[in-house]
C-alpha positions in Angstrom: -58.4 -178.1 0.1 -56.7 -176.0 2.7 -57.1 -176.9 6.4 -56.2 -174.3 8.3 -59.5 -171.6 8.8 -57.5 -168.8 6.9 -57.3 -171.2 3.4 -59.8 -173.6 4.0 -58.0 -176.4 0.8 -57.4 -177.9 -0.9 -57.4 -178.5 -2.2 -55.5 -177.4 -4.3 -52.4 -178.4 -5.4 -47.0 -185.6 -3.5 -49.2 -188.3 -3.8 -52.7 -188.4 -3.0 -54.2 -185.5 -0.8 -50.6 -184.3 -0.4 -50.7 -183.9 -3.7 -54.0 -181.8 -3.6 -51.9 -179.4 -0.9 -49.3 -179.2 -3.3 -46.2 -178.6 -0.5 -43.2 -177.3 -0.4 -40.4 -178.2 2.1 -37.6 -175.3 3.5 -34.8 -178.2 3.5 -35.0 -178.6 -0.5 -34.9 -174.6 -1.1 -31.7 -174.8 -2.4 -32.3 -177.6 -5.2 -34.6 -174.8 -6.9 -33.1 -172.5 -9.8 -33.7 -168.7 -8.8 -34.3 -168.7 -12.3 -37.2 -171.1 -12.3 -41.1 -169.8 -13.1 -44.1 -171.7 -11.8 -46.6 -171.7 -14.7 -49.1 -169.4 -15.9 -51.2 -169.1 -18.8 -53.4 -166.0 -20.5 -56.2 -165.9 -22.1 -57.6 -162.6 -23.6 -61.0 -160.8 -25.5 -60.9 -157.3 -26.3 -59.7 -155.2 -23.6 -60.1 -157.6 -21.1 -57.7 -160.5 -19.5 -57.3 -163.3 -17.6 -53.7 -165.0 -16.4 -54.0 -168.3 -14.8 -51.7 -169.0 -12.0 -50.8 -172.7 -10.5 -50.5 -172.1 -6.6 -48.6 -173.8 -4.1 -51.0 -173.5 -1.0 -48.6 -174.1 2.1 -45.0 -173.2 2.4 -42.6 -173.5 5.2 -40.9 -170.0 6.7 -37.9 -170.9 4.4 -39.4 -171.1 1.3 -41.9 -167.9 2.5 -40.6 -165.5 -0.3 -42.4 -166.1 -3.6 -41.1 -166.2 -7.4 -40.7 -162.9 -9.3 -43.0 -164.0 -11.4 -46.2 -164.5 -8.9 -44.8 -160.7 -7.5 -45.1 -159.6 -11.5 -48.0 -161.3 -11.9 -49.9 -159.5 -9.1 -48.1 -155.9 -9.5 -50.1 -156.1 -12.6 -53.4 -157.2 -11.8 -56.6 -155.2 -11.3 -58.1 -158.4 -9.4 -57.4 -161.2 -8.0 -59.4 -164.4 -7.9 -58.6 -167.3 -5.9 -60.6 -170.9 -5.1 -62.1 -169.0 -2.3 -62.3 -164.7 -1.6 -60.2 -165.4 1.8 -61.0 -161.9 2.7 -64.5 -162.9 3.6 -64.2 -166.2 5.1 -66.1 -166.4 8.9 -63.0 -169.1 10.5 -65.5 -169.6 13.5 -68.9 -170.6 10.9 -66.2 -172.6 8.7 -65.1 -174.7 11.7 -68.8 -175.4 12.8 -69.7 -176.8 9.5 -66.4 -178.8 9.5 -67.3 -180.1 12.7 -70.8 -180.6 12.2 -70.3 -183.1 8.8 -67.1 -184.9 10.1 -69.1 -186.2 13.3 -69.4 -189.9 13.1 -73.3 -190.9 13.4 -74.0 -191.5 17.1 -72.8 -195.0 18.5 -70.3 -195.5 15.5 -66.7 -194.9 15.0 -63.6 -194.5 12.6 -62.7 -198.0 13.4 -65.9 -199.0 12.6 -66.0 -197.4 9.2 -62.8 -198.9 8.1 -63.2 -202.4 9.2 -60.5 -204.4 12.0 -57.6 -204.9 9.3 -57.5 -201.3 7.6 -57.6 -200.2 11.2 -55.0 -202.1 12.1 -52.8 -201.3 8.8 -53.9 -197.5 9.7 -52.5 -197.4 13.0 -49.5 -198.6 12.0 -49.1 -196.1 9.7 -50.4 -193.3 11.9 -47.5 -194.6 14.2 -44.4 -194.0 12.1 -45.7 -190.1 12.2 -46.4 -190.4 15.9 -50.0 -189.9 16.0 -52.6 -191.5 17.8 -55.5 -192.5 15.9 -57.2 -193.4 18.5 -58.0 -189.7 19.0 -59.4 -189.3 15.9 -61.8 -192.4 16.7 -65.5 -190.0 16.5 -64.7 -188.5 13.1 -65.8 -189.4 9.8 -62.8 -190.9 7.5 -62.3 -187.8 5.3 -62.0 -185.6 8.2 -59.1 -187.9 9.7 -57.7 -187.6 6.1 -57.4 -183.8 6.4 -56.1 -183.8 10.0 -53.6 -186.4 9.9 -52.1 -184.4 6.7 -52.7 -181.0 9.0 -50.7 -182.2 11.8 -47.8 -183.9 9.8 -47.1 -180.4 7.8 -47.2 -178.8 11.8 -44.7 -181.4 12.7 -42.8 -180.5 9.4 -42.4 -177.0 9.9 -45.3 -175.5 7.7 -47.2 -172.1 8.7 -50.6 -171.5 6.6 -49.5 -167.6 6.5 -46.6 -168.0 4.3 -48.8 -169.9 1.4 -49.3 -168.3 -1.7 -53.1 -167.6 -1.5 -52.3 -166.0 2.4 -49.9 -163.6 0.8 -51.7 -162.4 -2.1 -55.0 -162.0 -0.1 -52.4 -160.0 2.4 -51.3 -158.1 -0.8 -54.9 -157.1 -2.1 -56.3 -156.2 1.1 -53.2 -153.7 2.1 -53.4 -152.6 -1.9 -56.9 -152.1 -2.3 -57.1 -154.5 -4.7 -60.8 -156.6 -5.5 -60.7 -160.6 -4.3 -63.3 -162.9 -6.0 -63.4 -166.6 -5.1 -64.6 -169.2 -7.5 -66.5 -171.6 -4.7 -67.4 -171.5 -1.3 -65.7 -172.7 1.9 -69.3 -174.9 2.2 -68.6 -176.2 -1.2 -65.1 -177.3 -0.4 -66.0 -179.4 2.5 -69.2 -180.7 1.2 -66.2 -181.7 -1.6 -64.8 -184.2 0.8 -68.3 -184.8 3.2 -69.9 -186.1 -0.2 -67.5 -188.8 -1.0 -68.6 -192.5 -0.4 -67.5 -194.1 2.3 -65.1 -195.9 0.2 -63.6 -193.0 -1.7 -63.1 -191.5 1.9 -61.1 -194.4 3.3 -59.1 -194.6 0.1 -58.3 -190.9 0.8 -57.5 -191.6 4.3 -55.1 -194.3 3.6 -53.3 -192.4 0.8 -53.0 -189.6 3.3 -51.5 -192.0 5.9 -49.1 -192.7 3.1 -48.1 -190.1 1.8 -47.2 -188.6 5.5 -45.2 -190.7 6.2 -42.8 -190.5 3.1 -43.3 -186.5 2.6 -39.8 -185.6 3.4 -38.4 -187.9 0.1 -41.2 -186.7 -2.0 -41.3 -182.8 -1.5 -37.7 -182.3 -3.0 -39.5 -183.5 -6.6 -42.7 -181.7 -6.2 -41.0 -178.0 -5.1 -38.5 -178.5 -8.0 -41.8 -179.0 -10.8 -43.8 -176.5 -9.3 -41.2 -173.8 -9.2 -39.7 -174.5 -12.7 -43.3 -175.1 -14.3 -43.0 -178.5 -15.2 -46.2 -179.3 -16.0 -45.5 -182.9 -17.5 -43.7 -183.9 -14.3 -46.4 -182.5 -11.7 -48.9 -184.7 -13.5 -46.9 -187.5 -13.6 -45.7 -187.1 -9.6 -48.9 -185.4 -8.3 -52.1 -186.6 -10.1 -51.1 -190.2 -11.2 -52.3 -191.9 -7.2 -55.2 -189.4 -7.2 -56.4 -190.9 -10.5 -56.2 -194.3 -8.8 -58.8 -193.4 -7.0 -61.7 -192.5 -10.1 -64.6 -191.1 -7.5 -62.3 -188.9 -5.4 -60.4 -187.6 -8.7 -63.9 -187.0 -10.3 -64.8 -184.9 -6.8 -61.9 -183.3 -5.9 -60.6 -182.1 -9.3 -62.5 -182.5 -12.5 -65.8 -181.4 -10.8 -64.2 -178.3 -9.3 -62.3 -177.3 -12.5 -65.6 -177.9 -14.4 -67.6 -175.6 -12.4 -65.0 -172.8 -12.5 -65.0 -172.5 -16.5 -68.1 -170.0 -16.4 -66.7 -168.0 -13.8 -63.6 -167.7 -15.4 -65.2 -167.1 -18.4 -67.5 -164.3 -17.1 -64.1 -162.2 -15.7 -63.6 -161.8 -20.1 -66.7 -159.6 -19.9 -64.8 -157.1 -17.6 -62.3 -155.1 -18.6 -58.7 -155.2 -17.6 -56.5 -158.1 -16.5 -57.9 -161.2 -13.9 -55.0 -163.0 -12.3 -57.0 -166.1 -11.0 -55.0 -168.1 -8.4 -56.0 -171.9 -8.3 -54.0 -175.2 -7.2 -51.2 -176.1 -9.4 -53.2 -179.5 -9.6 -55.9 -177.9 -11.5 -53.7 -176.5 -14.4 -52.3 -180.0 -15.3 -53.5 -183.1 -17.5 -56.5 -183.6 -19.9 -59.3 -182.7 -16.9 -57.6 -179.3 -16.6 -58.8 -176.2 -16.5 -57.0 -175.0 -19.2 -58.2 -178.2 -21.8 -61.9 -177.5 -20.7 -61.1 -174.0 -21.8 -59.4 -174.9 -24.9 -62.3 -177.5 -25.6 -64.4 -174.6 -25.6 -62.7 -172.5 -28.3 -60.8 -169.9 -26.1 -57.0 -169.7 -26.9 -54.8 -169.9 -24.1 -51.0 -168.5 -24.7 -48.6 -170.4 -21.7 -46.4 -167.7 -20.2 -42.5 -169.1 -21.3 -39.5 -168.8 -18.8 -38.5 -165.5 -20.5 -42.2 -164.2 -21.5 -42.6 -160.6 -19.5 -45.7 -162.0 -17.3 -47.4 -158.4 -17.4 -47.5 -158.7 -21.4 
C-alpha cells in the first residue's frame, strides 16, 4: 500500500512493509544490467489478452526512467489496470478516511497499545532514523507503520511521481488510454485498519526495522526486481512478511484472491489488458499467478528476449 494520496499502497511490492513498497534506491542504479526485464506474464482467450506486470511503486529521481520493457508493455496496451484507477482517486476524501480509522480511541495512546518495553524498544529504533515517536503518540499502530516508512523514503530521497503506477496513469491519461483499478482506496486502508492489534504492532515494529537498514537492503531488492528474479524477491521480500501469518493473509493472499475474477472478467473483452500490481503479488505459491493456474488458465512468463507485445 502506497502512502502518498496520488498511490494510496501498498501495498504493493525489503523486509516487512518495505517489502510491500517494493523500493528502489538511486545510489544502487548502477549495479542494474540495462539489459535486465522485470517480470511479466500473459494469459490469453480468443481475441482477448491480459499481461501481468510486477510494479515497483516508489522510485527515487535517479532511477525515474523505466525498463524498455514496461514502455513496450504499455505502447501496446489498449488498457491499463492497476491496484487502484489513480485517475479517479479524491486525495482530500482518502486522507479523511485515513485519518478517521488511524485515531487512537479517546483517552488512549500508541504507547498504550504497544505496552512500556515495545515502546521503549520502538523508540529506540525510531531514533536511529531520527524520528520522534512521541509525535505519532494519538495514532493507531498500523498508521505509525505507514508513516514512519513514509518519512524514511522522504529522508531517502524518494518522490511518489516517479513510481511506476504515477507514470503509467501519467501515460494513459495524456494517451487516452482506459484505467481500471482492481480495489478501492477504502479497501486498501480498511487492509491495514482491520488487522488485530497484534498483527498491527508486529507491522509496526518490522517497519521500524526495516527503516533503519533500508540503505543495505535496497541494492538486493532493485537488482531482483529489475532482472525478474522471481525466486530471489520471494526469498528477500515475502520471507519476514510470512512471519507474520494474519498480516500476510491480509495484506497479500486476500488481495490477490479477490483480484482473480476481475482479472478474469478483462478475458471477456477483447484486445490486450496490461494489469499493473506489486511485484509482491506475482511471487510464491499465494500468487496471483498460481491462483490463476489453480484455476486452469495457462499463463506463458515473458523471457528476457520474448518481444513483450507478442
Amino acid at each position: 500500500m502506497n502512502l502518498s494520496p496520488a498511490e494510496t499502497r501498498r501495498c504493493g511490492r525489503l523486509p516487512g512493509l518495505m517489502a510491500l513498497a517494493l523500493l528502489a534506491c538511486a545510489w544502487f542504479a548502477a549495479a542494474v544490467a540495462e539489459t535486465a526485464q522485470p517480470a511479466a506474464w500473459t494469459l490469453e482467450r480468443e481475441d482477448s489478452q491480459v499481461v501481468l506486470l510486477g510494479s515497483i511503486h516508489l522510485l527515487p529521481p535517479g532511477l525515474a526512467e523505466l525498463p524498455t520493457r514496461v514502455r513496450t508493455l504499455y505502447e501496446a496496451a489498449d488498457t491499463l489496470v492497476m491496484e487502484l484507477a489513480m485517475d479517479q482517486l479524491d486525495p482530500v476524501a482518502f486522507q479523511r478516511e485515513v485519518n478517521r480509522l488511524g485515531r487512537q480511541p479517546e483517552g488512549e495512546t500508541l504507547a498504550g497499545s504497544l505496552g512500556e518495553a515495545r515502546w521503549e524498544e520502538a523508540r529506540a529504533l525510531a531514533r536511529e532514523i531520527d524520528l520522534d515517536l512521541d509525535l505519532l503518540a494519538n495514532v493507531q499502530p498500523w498508521l505509525a507503520a505507514l508513516t514512519i516508512t513514509q518519512l524514511r523514503l522522504v529522508q531517502l530521497g524518494f518522490a511518489p511521481e516517479f513510481g511506476l503506477e504515477v507514470q503509467l496513469t501519467a501515460w494513459a491519461v495524456r494517451d487516452g488510454k482506459p484505467i481500471g483499478g482492481l480495489e478501492t482506496a477504502e479497501a486498501q486502508i480498511a487492509v491495514f485498519a482491520n488487522l488485530s492489534t497484534e498483527e498491527q504492532i508486529d507491522l509496526l515494529m518490522q517497519s521500524l526495522g526495516d527503516a533503519v537498514t533500508l540503505r543495505d537492503d535496497a541494492d538486493a531488492i532493485v537488482s531482483a526486481w529489475r532482472s525478474g528474479d522471481v525466486a530471489r524477491m520471494d526469498a528477500e521480500l515475502l520471507a519476514s512478511v510470512r512471519e507474520s501469518p494474519g498480516l500476510y493473509e491480509a495484506v497479500v493472499v486476500e488481495r490477490n484472491r479477490d483480484w482473480i475474477e476481475p482479472i478474469e472478467a478483462l478475458l471477456d473483452t477483447p484486445g490486450t489488458h496490461l494489469v499493473v500490481v506489486g511485484a509482491l503479488h506475482l511471487v510464491g505459491e499465494d500468487s496471483v499467478v498460481a491462483m490463476l493456474e489453480a484455476r486452469g488458465h495457462r499463463l506463458e512468463r515473458l523471457s528476457s528476449t520474448d518481444d513483450p507485445a507478442g
